[in-house]
C-alpha angles and dihedrals in degrees: 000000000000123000093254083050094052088046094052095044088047089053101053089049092053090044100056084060098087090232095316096111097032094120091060119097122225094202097054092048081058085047099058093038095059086042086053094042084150108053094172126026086237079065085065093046098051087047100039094042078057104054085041085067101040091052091041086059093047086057095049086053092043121006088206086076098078135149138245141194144185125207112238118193090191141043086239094052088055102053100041085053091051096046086049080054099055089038101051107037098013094240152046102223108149091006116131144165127248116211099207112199085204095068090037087062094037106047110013106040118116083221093063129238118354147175113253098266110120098275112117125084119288101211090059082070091070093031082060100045083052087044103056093035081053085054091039084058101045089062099053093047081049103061098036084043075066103040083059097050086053091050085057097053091047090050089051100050083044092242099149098179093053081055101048088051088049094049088051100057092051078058099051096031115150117223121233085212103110139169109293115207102208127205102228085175118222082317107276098255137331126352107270078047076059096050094047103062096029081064087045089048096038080053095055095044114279114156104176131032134214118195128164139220103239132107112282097229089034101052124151142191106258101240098053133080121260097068113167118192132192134226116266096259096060092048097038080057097060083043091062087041091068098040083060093054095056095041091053094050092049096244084132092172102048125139127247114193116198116209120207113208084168091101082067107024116091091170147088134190089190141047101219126242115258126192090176142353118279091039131127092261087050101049081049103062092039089077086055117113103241137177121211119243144196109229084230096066094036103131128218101280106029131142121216135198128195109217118159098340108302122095117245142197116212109214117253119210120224084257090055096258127138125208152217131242112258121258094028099095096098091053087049096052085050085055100048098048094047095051090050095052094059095047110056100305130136108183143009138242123195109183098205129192095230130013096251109154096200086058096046083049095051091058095044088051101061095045101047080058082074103020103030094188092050114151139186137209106202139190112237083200132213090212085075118080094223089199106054095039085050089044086053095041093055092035091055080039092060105043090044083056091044097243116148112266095164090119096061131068104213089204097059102030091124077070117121089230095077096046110127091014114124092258090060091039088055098047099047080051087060089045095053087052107037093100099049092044095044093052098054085044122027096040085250095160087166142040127188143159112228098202108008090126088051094054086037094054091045081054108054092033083057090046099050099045091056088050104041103039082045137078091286095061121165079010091071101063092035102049090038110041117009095041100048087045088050094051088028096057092227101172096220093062080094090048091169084065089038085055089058100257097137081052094050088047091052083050101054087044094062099036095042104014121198082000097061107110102227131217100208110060136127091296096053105117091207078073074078092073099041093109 
């Protein structure tokens, strides 16, 4: 509905009171309704599942249209990073939000910190995806909370242009709600476990899904060592899981990301399941690092496998583990991602060691021989240090093409010393596209950072305690944060506004009219920051 729609419609219901609701203003019902555009966090995921399609499509047409996302640990992360959005570039097409479980068990967890292993509480996942859309739709109800206020003012200066452009872009008003990509782990349990928060996240807004391959209780961050994979059947049952809940919630077009830790993982808990040879169980336990034996010398506990003919044993580790042989991790991912996208997936995720964009394409390639359309979200990862692997990349470039690099020590390229020298020219160039040119070569349709706000707000905090609890005292919060917000046009530098105190006064007028006691007179300091 538009806002003239929601104010005639308003004023036919108040009308049909007999006097009763005459003190209630059409206009300022429009108002809130446009400020509460999501009235259920199902509302988001419809939407959002929505806008997720439409722009998966528009990469599939053109890979340069592909996505981005930034992990947020907090509601207030998010929506600052979403009004920067609107303000720098005018728009949040193909913007999204990342939901890391690392900084869900590191930051927001009742326990305290804690590693990314599946600890922390489940229920502070969706805690978190609520949290972030409350903050989304604050800022919305924010900045047309503004636009009215500047209807008012033409109105009142009788500028009825001014009004009419105004009027249209509250029509036209963009929402700072966007796609979530949530971390479900690797499920938190069973399948029905599964089930059971995917339906907790899909309620409080989650569009799109990512859950991992690895063993539930012996979950690991992706980018350290211990990683313990199952076979396909018990992760094409939590993949299911989540399809249900969708479908049950009626967000028929939402998004389930499959994440592959098989690059990484050399181990199993369990030996797969195989009806016949050739099957998924099978090609499972094919990758598994095996001896020979004679049936003569098999020992109590063994377990034996038939293949070819000849009877192995697959070796056991001293945690009951068993594992795979080395060097078999990428056909395994291959493997892994083929078989999730045929049964219910809707996008990949490779966790990868190192951003190389020829290994992420070898991969892609071979499985977009059996899936063409085959796409990928990836974690342009802050556990990898980007200089020194593009130093490296352009070091081990150049000495394949015979170029001089006598004046470089691959082994110590993060080094400041080389910092403005062609090879590290080079390699920040590479940086600054590897987004772009991933994305046309490797299938990459989305690219996130997983922890980027926690590393920024262990930054500036650094910076302004040096600053502040050193000689330059009140300076340094002055010179290094307020003045820049203040010539930056950062929105929370009137953080009374930013809390939602403009809001609250529009409210009390309507609610109390010339009786509502007010926040923002003549005394408000915020007045301050009005040029």
């Amino acid at each position: 509905m538009t806002y003239q729609t929601h104010i005639a419609q308003i004023s036919n219901l108040i009308a049909d009171q007999n006097g009763t609701w005459d003190a209630i203003s059409p206009e300022s019902v429009a108002r809130m309704r446009l400020q509460n555009r999501f009235a259920t966090g199902l509302d988001i995921a419809r939407y959002t599942a929505a806008i997720m399609r439409k722009d998966m499509a528009a990469y599939d047409a053109d890979p340069a249209h592909y996505t981005q996302s930034l992990g947020c640990w907090h509601g207030f992360i998010a929506q600052q990073k979403m009004i920067s959005i609107k303000k720098h570039f005018g728009t949040t097409d193909r913007r999204y939000l990342y939901l890391s479980g690392w900084m869900v068990a590191a930051m927001r967890s009742e326990f305290g910190p804690l590693p990314d292993q599946s600890m922390h509480e489940k229920t502070s996942v969706p805690a978190l995806i609520e949290e972030l859309y409350t903050f989304l739709r604050q800022a919305d109800a924010r900045e047309l909370g503004m636009m009215f206020r500047d209807v008012d003012a033409a109105r009142a200066a009788g500028n009825a242009i001014e009004e009419q452009r105004l009027l249209n872009a509250i029509e036209n008003h963009q929402t700072h709600v966007v796609p979530i990509i949530a971390d479900i782990d690797a499920g938190f349990g069973n399948a029905e476990a599964t089930y059971l928060l995917a339906r907790k996240m899909i309620e409080a807004g989650a569009c799109a899904l990512q859950i991992e391959n690895q063993v539930s209780d012996e979950k690991q961050c992706g980018h350290q060592d211990g990683k313990v994979t199952v076979p396909h059947e018990d992760f094409l049952a939590k993949v299911r899981a989540c399809r249900y809940a969708f479908l049950e919630l009626g967000v028929e077009d939402g998004i389930i990301v499959t994440r592959t830790d098989s690059l990484g993982a050399g181990l199993t808990k369990q030996i797969a399941v195989s009806k016949e040879a050739g099957d998924l169980g099978d090609q499972y336990n094919s990758y598994l690092d095996c001896e020979e034996i004679d049936p003569t010398t098999a020992q109590n506990g063994d377990v034996i496998l038939n293949r070819d003919g000849k009877l192995l044993r697959p070796k056991r580790l001293p945690s009951n583990l068993f594992q795979f042989r080395a060097g078999t991790g990428e056909d395994r991912c291959v493997m892994d991602c083929i078989a999730s996208l045929q049964n219910g997936a809707d996008l990949l995720w490779i966790e990868t060691e190192k951003p190389h964009i020829e290994q992420i394409a070898g991969m892609v390639d071979r499985i977009r021989e059996v899936v063409p359309n085959a796409k990928l979200v990836y974690n342009n990862s802050p556990s990898f240090n980007w200089t020194l692997n593009f130093r490296q990349q352009v070091y081990d470039a150049w000495s394949a093409a015979g170029e001089d690099v006598s004046a470089y020590d691959r082994a110590r390229l993060m080094s400041v010393d080389y910092d403005g020298t062609a090879l590290a020219d080079e390699a920040d160039e590479r940086i600054r596209t590897f987004q772009a040119d991933s994305a046309k070569r490797a299938g990459i349709f989305h690219h996130l950072i997983t922890l980027p706000t926690y590393h920024t707000a262990a930054l500036s905090t650094d910076n302004l305690a040096k600053e502040y609890f050193g000689d330059a005292g009140m300076l340094g919060y002055v010179k290094g944060v307020q003045r820049k917000e203040i010539r930056e046009g950062i929105a929370c530098v009137k953080h009374q506004n930013m809390s939602g105190s403009d809001l609250g006064d529009d409210h009390k007028e309507y609610f109390a009219g010339e009786a509502a006691l007010k926040a923002g007179g003549a005394h408000n300091t915020m007045n301050q920051f009005a040029a």
